[in-house]
C-alpha positions as CSV (number, residue, x, y, z in Angstrom):
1,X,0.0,0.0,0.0
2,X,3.0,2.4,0.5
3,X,4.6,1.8,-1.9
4,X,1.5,2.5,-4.6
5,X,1.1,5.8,-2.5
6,X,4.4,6.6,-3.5
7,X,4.3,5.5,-7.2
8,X,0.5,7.6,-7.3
9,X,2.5,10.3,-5.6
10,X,5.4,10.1,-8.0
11,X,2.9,10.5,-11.4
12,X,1.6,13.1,-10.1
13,X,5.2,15.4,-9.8
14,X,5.5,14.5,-12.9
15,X,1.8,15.6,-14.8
16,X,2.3,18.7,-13.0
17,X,5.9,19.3,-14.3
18,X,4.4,19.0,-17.8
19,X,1.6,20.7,-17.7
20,X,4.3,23.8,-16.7
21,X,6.5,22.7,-19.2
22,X,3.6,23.0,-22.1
23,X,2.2,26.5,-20.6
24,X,5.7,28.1,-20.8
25,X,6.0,26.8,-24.2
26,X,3.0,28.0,-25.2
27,X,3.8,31.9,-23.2
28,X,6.8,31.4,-25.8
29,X,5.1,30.9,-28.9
30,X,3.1,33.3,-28.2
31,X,5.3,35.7,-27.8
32,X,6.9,35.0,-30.4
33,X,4.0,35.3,-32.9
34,X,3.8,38.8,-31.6
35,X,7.2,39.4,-32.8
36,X,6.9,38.1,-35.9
37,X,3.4,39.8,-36.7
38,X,3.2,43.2,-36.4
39,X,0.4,44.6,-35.7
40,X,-1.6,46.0,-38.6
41,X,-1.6,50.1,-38.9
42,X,-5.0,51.8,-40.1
43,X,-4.4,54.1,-42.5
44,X,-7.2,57.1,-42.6
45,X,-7.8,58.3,-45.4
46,X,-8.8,62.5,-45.3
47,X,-12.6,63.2,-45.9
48,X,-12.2,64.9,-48.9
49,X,-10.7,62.3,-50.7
50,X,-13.2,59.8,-49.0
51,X,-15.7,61.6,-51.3
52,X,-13.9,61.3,-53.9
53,X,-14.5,57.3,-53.9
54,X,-17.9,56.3,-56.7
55,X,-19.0,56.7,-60.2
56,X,-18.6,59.3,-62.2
57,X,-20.6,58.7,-65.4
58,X,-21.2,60.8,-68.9
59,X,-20.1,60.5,-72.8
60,X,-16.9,60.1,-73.7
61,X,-16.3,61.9,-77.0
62,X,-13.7,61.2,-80.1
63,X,-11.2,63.9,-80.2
64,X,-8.7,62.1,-82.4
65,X,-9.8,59.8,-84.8
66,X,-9.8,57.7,-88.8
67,X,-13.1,58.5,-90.1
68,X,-12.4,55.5,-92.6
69,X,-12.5,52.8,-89.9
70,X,-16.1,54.2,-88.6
71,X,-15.3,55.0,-85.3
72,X,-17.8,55.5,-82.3
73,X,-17.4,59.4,-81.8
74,X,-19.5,59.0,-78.9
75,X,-19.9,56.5,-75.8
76,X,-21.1,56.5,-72.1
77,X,-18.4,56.0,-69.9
78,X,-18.5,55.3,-66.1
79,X,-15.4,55.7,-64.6
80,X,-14.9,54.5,-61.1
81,X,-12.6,55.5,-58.3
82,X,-11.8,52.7,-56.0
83,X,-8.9,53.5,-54.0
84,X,-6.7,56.1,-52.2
85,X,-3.7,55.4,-50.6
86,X,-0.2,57.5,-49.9
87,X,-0.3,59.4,-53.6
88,X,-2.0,56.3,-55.5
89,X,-5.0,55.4,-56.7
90,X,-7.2,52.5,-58.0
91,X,-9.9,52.4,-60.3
92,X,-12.0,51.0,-63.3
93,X,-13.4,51.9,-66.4
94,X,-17.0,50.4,-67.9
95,X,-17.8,51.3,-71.3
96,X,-19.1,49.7,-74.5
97,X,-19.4,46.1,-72.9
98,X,-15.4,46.2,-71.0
99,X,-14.5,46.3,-67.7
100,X,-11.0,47.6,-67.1
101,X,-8.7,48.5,-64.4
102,X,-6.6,51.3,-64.1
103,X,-3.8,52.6,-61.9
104,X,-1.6,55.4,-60.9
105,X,-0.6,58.4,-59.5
106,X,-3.0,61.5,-57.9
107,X,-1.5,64.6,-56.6
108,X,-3.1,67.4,-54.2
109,X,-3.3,70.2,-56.3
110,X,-5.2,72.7,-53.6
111,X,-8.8,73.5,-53.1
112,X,-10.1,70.3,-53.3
113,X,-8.5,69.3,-56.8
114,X,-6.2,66.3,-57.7
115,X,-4.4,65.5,-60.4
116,X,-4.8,61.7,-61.9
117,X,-1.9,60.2,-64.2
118,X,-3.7,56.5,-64.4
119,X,-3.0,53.7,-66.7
120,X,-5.3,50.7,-68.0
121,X,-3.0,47.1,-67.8
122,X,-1.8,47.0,-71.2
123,X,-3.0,43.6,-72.1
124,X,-6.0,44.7,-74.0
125,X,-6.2,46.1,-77.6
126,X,-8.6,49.5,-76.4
127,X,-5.8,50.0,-73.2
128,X,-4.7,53.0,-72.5
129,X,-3.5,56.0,-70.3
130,X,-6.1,58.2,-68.4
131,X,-5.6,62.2,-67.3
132,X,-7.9,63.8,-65.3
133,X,-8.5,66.4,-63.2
134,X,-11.1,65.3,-59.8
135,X,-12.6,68.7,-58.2
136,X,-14.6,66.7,-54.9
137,X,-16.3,70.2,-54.0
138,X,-18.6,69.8,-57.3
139,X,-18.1,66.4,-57.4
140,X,-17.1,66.3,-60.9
141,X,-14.3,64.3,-63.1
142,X,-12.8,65.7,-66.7
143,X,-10.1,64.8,-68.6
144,X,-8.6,62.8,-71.7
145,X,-7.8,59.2,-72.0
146,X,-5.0,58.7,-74.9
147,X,-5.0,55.2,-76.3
148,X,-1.9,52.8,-76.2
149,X,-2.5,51.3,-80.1
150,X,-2.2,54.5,-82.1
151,X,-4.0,52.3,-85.0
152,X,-7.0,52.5,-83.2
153,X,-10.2,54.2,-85.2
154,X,-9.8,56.7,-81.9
155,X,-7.0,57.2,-80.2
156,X,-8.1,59.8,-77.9
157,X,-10.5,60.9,-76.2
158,X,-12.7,63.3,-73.5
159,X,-14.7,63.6,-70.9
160,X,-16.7,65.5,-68.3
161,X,-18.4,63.8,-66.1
162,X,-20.6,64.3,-63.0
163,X,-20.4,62.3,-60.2
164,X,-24.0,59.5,-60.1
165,X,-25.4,57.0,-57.7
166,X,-26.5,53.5,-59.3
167,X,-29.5,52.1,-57.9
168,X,-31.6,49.1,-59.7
169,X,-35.1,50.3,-59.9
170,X,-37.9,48.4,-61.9
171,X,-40.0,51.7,-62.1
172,X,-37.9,53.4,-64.4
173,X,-39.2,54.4,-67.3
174,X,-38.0,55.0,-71.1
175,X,-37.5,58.4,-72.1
176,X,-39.3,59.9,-75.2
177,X,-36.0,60.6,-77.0
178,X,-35.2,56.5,-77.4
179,X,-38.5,56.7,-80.5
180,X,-36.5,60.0,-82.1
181,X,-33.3,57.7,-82.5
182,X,-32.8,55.7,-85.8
183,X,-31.3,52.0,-84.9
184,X,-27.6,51.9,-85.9
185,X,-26.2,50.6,-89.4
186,X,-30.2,50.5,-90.3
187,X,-29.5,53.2,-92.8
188,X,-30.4,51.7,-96.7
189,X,-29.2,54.3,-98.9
190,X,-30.9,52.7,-102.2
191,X,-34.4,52.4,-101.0
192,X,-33.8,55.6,-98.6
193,X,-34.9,54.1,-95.7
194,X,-34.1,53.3,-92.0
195,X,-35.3,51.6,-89.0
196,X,-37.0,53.3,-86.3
197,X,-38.7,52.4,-83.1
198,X,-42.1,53.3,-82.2
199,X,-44.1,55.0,-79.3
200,X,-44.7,51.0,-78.4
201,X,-41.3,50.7,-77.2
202,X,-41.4,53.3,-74.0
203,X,-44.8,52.3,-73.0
204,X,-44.2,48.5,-71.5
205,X,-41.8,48.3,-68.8
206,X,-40.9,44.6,-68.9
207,X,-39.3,45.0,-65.1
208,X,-42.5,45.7,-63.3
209,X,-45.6,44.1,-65.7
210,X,-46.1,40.7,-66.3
211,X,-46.5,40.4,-70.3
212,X,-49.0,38.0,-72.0
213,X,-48.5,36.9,-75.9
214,X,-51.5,39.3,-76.5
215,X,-49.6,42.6,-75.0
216,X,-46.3,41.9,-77.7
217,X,-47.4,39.8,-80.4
218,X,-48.3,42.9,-82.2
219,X,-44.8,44.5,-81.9
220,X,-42.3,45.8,-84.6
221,X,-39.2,43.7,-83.9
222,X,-37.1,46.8,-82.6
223,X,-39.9,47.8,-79.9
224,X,-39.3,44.4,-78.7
225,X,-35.3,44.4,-78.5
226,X,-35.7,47.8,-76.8
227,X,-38.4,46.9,-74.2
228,X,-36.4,43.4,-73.1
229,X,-32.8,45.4,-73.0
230,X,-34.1,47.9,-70.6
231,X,-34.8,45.6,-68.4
232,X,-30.4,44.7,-68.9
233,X,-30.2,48.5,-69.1
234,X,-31.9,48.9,-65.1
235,X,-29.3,47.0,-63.4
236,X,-26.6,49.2,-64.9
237,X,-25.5,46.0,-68.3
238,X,-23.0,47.2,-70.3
239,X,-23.6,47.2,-74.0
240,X,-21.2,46.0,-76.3
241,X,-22.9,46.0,-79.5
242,X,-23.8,50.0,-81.0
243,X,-27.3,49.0,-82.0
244,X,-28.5,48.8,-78.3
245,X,-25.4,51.1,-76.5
246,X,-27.0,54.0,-79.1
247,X,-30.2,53.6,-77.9
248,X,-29.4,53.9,-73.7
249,X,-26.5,55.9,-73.9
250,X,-28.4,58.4,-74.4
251,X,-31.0,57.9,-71.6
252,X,-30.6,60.0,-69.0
253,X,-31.0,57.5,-65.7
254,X,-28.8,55.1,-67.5
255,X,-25.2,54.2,-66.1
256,X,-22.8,51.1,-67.4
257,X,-22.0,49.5,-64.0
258,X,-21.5,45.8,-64.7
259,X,-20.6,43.0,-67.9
260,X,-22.8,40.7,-66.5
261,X,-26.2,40.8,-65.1
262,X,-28.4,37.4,-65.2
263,X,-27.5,36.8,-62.0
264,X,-29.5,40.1,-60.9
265,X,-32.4,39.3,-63.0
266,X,-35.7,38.8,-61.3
267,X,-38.0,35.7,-62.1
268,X,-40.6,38.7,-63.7
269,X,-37.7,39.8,-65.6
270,X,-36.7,36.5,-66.6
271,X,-40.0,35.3,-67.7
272,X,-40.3,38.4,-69.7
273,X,-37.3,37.9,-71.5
274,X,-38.2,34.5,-72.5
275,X,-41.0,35.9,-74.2
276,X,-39.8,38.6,-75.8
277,X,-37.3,36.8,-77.5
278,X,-39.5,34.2,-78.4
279,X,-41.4,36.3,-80.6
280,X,-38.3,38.4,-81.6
281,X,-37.6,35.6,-83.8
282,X,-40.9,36.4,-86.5
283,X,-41.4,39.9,-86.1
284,X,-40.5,42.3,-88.5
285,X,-38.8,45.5,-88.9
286,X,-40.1,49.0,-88.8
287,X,-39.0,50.9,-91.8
288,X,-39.4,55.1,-92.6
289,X,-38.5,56.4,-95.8
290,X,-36.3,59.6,-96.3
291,X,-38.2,62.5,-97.1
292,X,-37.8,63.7,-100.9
């Protein structure tokens, strides 16, 4: 019996030992750890250039250009500041169906005004460099963008652009300008005529109205691309092709925030579509004739 007192009295030295052991070690590591990992510094950033930070959207126009390779003299650009950080600055361009990022420099220049030197990667054909001039007391962005391919139909370009808020709304509505426009490349010099929309296409919103056969199966085919691509148009789709980008570019609650949207399409909206399209496929064209 004394002698398993002992041997019980023995183990136990020993557990404790260890257990101090392993707590030092740990105290150790963890000091350590602290060594080796600094801790992280916030960086604030002034208030000013806090404001600076958003969407600045509005056309951006052909300055230099080959008339011969039928360039697009006008597009709407949203150009996005993402970053500001010790004398740099991060963004992104969206415009005529691209998303790209851009980089640089920005520089204080007094009275609420900086200075941007920014360029786009340089892995993409319509790259280039970006100069403009922020003023965040009217909230407002202008400058040039000068193209990196100088074979380009325009190599540069320029802008003035008001600082906007995107919002997805399914209330809003066509403007009355979209049945003025004439759809691109629908121009037929022999016969003098050219495609227009109608009053049909600004009078069903396809975002908030659930559409039966009977409400479309009427429509010109043009009404009916119009009506389904504002629903694209609402959650801020970037057009790639000019028959459509004419159309919204021009309308004023518009802005080109994203090269992708089905993901933010709602089951209305997606229903709609189908049904659109589906009748897309037999309608015909709205032709006027040149007056002579």
């Amino acid at each position: 019996m004394k002698k398993l007192f002992i041997y019980t009295f023995l183990l136990g030295i020993l557990a404790a030992c260890g257990e101090t052991e392993t707590a030092q070690q740990q105290e150790t590591l963890q000091q350590t750890e602290q060594i080796q990992q600094p801790q992280q510094q916030t960086v604030e950033i002034p208030e000013n250039q806090q404001g600076m930070y958003g969407y600045y959207v509005g056309m951006f126009e052909a300055e230099e250009f080959k008339k011969n390779k039928k360039p697009s003299y006008s597009n709407k650009i949203n150009i996005a500041i993402d970053k500001i950080e010790d004398g740099k600055i991060e963004g992104h361009s969206v415009i005529a169906g691209n998303s790209r990022p851009f980089s640089g420099t920005i520089t204080d220049k007094g009275n609420n005004v900086y200075a941007v030197e920014a360029k786009e990667p340089g892995d993409d054909k319509y790259d280039g460099t970006f100069s403009f001039i922020v003023d965040a007391t009217n909230k407002s962005l202008q400058g040039t963008w000068v193209a990196n391919d100088k074979k380009l139909a325009v190599t540069k370009r320029k802008y003035n652009l008001p600082k906007k808020v995107f919002m997805y709304k399914k209330d809003l509505e066509l403007e009355e300008s979209v049945v003025q426009d004439i759809f691109y490349d629908s121009y037929d010099d022999e016969q003098g005529t050219f495609e227009i929309p109608t009053e049909q296409a600004i009078l069903i919103n396809a975002s908030n109205t659930e559409l039966k056969p009977e409400d479309i199966e009427n429509l010109y085919k043009g009404d009916m691309e119009i009506i389904r691509n504002a629903i694209y148009a609402r959650h801020g789709y970037t057009f790639k092709y000019r028959r459509m980008r004419y159309i919204f570019d021009k309308i004023s609650w518009y802005i080109p925030v994203h090269t992708e949207v089905k993901d933010m399409l709602t089951d209305l909206e997606k229903k709609n579509i189908d049904l659109l399209k589906r009748y897309e496929k037999h309608s015909e064209a709205y032709y006027d004739a040149y007056g002579r």
